[in-house]
C-alpha positions as CSV (number, residue, x, y, z in Angstrom):
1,X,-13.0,-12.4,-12.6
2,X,-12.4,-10.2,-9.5
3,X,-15.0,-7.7,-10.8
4,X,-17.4,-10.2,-11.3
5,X,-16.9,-12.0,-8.3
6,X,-16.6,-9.0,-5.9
7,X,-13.2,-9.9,-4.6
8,X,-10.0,-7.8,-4.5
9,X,-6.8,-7.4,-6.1
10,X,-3.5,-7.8,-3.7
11,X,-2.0,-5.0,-5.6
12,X,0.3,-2.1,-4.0
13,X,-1.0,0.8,-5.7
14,X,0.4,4.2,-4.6
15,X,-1.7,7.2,-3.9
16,X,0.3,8.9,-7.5
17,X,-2.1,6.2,-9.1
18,X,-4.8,6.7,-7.8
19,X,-4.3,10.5,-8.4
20,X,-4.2,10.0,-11.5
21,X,-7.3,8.1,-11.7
22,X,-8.9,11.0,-9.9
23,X,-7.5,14.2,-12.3
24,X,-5.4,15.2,-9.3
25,X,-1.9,15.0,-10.6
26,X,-1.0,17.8,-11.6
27,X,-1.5,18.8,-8.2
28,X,1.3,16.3,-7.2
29,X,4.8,17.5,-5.7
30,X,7.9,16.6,-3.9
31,X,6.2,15.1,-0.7
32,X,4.4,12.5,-3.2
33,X,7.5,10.7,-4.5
34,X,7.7,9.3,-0.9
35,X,4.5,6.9,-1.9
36,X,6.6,5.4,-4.7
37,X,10.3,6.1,-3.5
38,X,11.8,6.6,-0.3
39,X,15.1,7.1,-1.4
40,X,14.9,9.0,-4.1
41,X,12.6,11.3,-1.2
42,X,15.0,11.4,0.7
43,X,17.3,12.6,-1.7
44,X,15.6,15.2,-3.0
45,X,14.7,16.6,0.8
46,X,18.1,17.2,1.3
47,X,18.3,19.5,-1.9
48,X,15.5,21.2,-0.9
49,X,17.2,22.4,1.8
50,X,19.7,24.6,-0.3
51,X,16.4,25.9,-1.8
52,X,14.6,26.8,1.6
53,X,17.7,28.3,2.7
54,X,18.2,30.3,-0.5
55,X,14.7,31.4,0.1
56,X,14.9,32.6,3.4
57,X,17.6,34.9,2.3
58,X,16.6,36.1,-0.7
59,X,13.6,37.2,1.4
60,X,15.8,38.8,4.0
61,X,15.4,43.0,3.9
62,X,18.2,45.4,5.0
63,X,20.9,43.9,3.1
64,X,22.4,44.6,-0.4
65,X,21.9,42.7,-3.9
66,X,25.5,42.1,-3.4
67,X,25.5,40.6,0.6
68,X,22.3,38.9,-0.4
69,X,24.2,36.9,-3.3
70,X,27.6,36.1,-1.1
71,X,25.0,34.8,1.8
72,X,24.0,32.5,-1.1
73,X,26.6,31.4,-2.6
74,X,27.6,30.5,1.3
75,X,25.2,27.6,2.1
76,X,26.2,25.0,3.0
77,X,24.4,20.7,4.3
78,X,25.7,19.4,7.7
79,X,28.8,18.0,6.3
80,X,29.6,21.7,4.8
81,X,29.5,20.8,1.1
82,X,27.8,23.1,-1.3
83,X,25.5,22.4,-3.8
84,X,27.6,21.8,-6.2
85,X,30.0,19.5,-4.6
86,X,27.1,17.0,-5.6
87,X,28.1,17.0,-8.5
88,X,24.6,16.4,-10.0
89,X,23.2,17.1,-13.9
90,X,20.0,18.1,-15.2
91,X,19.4,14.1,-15.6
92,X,17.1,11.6,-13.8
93,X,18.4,10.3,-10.7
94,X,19.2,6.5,-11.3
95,X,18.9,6.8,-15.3
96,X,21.4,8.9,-17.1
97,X,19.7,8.6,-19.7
98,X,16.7,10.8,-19.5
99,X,17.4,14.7,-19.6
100,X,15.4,16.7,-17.3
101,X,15.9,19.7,-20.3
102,X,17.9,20.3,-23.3
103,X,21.0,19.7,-22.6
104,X,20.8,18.4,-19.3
105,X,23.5,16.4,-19.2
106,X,25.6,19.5,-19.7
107,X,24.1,21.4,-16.8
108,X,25.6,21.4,-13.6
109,X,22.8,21.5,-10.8
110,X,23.8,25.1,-8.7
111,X,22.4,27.1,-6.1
112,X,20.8,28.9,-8.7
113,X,18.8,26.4,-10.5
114,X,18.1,24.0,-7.6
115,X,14.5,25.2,-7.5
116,X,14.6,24.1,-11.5
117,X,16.1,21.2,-10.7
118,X,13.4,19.5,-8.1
119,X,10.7,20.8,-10.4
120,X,11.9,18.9,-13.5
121,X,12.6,15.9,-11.2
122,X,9.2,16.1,-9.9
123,X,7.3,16.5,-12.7
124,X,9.0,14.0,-14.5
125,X,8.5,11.2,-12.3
126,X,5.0,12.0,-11.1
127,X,4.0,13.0,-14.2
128,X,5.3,13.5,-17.7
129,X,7.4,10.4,-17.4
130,X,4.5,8.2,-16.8
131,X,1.4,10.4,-18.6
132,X,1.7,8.2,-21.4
133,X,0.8,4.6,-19.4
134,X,-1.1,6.2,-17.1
135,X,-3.5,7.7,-19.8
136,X,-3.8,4.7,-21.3
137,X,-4.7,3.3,-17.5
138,X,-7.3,5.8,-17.8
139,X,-8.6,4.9,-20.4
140,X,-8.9,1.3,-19.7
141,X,-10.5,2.4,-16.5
142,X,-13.3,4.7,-18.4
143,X,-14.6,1.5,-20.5
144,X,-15.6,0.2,-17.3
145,X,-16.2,2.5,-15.3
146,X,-17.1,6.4,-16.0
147,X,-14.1,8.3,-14.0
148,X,-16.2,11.1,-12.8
149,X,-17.8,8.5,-10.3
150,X,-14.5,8.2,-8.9
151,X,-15.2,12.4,-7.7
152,X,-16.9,10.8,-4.7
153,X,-13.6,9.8,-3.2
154,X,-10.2,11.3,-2.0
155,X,-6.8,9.2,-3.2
156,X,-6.3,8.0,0.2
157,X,-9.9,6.1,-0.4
158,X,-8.9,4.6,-3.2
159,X,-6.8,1.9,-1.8
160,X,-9.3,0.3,0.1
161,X,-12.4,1.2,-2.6
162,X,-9.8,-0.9,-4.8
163,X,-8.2,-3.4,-2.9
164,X,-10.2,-3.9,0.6
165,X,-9.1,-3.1,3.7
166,X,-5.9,-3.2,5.2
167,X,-3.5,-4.8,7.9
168,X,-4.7,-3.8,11.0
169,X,-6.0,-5.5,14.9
170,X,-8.9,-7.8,14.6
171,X,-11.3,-7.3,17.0
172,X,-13.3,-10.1,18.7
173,X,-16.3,-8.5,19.2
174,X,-16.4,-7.6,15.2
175,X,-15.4,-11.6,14.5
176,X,-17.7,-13.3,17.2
177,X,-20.8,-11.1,14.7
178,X,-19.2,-12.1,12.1
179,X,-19.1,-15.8,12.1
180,X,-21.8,-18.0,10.7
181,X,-21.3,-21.3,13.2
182,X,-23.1,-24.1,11.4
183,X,-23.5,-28.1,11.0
184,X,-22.5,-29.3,14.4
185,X,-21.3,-25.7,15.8
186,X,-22.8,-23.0,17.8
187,X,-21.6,-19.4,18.9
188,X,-20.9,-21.2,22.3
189,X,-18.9,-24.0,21.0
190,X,-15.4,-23.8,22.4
191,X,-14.0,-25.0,18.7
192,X,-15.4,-21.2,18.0
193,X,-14.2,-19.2,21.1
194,X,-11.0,-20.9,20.1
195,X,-10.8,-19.6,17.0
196,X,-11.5,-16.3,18.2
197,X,-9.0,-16.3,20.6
198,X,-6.6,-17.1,17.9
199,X,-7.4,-15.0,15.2
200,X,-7.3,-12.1,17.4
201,X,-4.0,-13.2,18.2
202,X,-2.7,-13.3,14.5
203,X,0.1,-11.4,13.2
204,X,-0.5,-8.9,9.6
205,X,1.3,-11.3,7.9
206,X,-0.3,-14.3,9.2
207,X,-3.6,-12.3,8.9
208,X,-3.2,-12.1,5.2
209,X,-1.8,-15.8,4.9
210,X,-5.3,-17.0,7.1
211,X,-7.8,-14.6,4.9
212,X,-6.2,-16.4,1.4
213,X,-6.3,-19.5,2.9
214,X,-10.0,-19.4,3.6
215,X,-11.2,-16.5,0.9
216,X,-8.9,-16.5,-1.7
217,X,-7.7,-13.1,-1.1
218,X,-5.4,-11.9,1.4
219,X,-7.1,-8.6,1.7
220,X,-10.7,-7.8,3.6
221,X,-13.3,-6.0,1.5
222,X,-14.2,-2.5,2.8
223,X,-16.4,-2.8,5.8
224,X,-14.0,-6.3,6.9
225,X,-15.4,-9.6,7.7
226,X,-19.1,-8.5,8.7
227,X,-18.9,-7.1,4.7
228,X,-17.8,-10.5,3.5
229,X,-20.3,-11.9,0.8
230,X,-20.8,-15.0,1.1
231,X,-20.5,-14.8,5.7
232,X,-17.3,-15.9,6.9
233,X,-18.9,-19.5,7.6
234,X,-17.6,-22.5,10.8
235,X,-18.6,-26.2,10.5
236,X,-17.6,-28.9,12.4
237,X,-15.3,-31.3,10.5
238,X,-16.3,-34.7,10.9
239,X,-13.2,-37.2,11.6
240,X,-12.3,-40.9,12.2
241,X,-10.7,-40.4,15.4
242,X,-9.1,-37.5,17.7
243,X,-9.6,-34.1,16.1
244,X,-7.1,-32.8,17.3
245,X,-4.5,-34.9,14.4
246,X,-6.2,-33.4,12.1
247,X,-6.0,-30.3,10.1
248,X,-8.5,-27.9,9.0
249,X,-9.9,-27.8,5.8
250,X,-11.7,-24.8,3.6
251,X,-14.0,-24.3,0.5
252,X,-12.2,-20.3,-0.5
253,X,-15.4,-20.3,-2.9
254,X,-18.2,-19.9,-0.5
255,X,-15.7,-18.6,2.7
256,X,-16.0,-21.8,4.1
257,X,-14.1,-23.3,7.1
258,X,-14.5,-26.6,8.2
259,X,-12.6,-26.7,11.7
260,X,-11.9,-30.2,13.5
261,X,-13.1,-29.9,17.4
262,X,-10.3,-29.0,18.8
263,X,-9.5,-29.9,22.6
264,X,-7.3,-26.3,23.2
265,X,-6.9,-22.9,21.4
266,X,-3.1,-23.7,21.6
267,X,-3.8,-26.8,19.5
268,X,-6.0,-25.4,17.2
269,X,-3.6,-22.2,16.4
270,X,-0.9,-24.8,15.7
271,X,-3.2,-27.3,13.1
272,X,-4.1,-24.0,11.4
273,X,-0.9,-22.4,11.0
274,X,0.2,-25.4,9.1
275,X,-2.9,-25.8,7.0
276,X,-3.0,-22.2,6.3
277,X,1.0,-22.5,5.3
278,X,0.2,-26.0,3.1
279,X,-2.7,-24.8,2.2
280,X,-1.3,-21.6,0.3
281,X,-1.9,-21.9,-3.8
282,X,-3.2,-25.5,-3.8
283,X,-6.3,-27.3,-3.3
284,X,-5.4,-30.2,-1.2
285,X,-6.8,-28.6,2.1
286,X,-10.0,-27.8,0.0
């Protein structure tokens, strides 16, 4: 349906994905796993910092094999622990139950393997750990659409291509260009400046509440509301009575808004606030 219908998917895909998609993973290391996992990032930074240091004096010249290796054996984190204080196995971090190699679970981590040791963590999660799902991803992907016309783009594109545009400041000379007034409003209407005024005003997550509320999708396609297909359309609701007890009402299908002629922007920010926060999943503001 979202194919068809041009729209996007609210779905947090992470640059490894889209990677993948591309034929770039194998490229992937430690500074990736931050897209998918802070945590286990940060854990695996501090590691790397045995290994960095083990490099910089393995490099070191005008020392002996032996003074090299007692320098090594030497480092130490912040809170002077070695290595293998950690007390960590060739295992995944968070499931014991996946070896990084034969034996794992019987091999200490070390100052001597640590470089081993992020490289099997790495290329397990990025990688081997998910080739099997995310060829079949691929392949999925393929019947639709060749993947060499994916070569175009870099992963950080990929997002957007896929999922529209994100959070970010709406401006109000993009949305005053961008809105169709109709039936009983005008560019100069103050129901429209209003609007404006607040939409400019709107938080990211009452940005993404007000763009499901009138498209359907909480997400922008690439290009933002000038690129919206059908126009982002404002009609006068017609009411028995003041406007301004009444809420606003849309038609998601055709980006439609039907907006009550409100007497202030500080009344129409609070009738649409509610309608947008009734209005979410149902159809009795439609």
């Amino acid at each position: 349906s979202s194919g068809i219908n041009a729209e996007y998917g609210d779905i947090p895909l992470s640059e490894p994905f889209h990677r993948w998609l591309l034929g770039t993973h194998e490229k992937m290391g430690l500074v990736t796993i931050k897209d998918i996992d802070e945590v286990l990032h940060s854990s695996l930074k501090q590691i790397e910092v045995f290994a960095l240091q083990k490099d910089v004096i393995s490099k070191r010249h005008g020392i002996t094999e032996e003074e090299r290796a007692e320098l090594i054996s030497q480092i130490r984190d912040d809170e002077g622990a070695s290595l293998e204080d950690y007390c960590l196995d060739f295992v995944l971090p968070g499931n014991g139950e996946v070896e990084l190699c034969p034996g794992g679970r019987e091999t200490p981590l070390t100052i001597h393997n640590v470089e081993d040791y992020l490289c099997a963590v790495v290329n397990f999660t990025l990688k081997e750990g998910v080739r099997k799902q995310m060829e079949a991803v691929r392949t999925g992907f393929s019947s639709v659409m060749p993947l060499s016309n994916l070569q175009l783009f870099y992963a950080n594109e990929m997002q957007t291509l896929l999922c529209g545009a994100g959070e970010g400041s709406w401006d109000e000379e993009e949305l005053k260009t961008a809105i169709q007034p109709d039936h009983g409003y005008t560019a100069q209407s103050s129901a429209v400046k209003f609007l404006v005024q607040v939409m400019t005003s709107l938080s990211s997550e009452e940005q993404r509440s007000f763009l499901k509320f009138v498209t359907g999708c909480p997400r922008l396609p690439v290009g933002g509301f000038t690129a919206l297909h059908p126009r982002f359309t404002v009609v006068k609701k017609s009411v028995d009575g003041l406007p301004d007890n009444y809420l606003p009402s849309v038609m998601t299908c055709v980006n439609y808004l039907k907006l009550p002629d409100y007497s202030t922007a500080e009344i129409l920010r609070e009738k649409l606030m509610v309608a947008v926060e009734e209005g979410q999943n149902s159809f009795h503001l439609s």
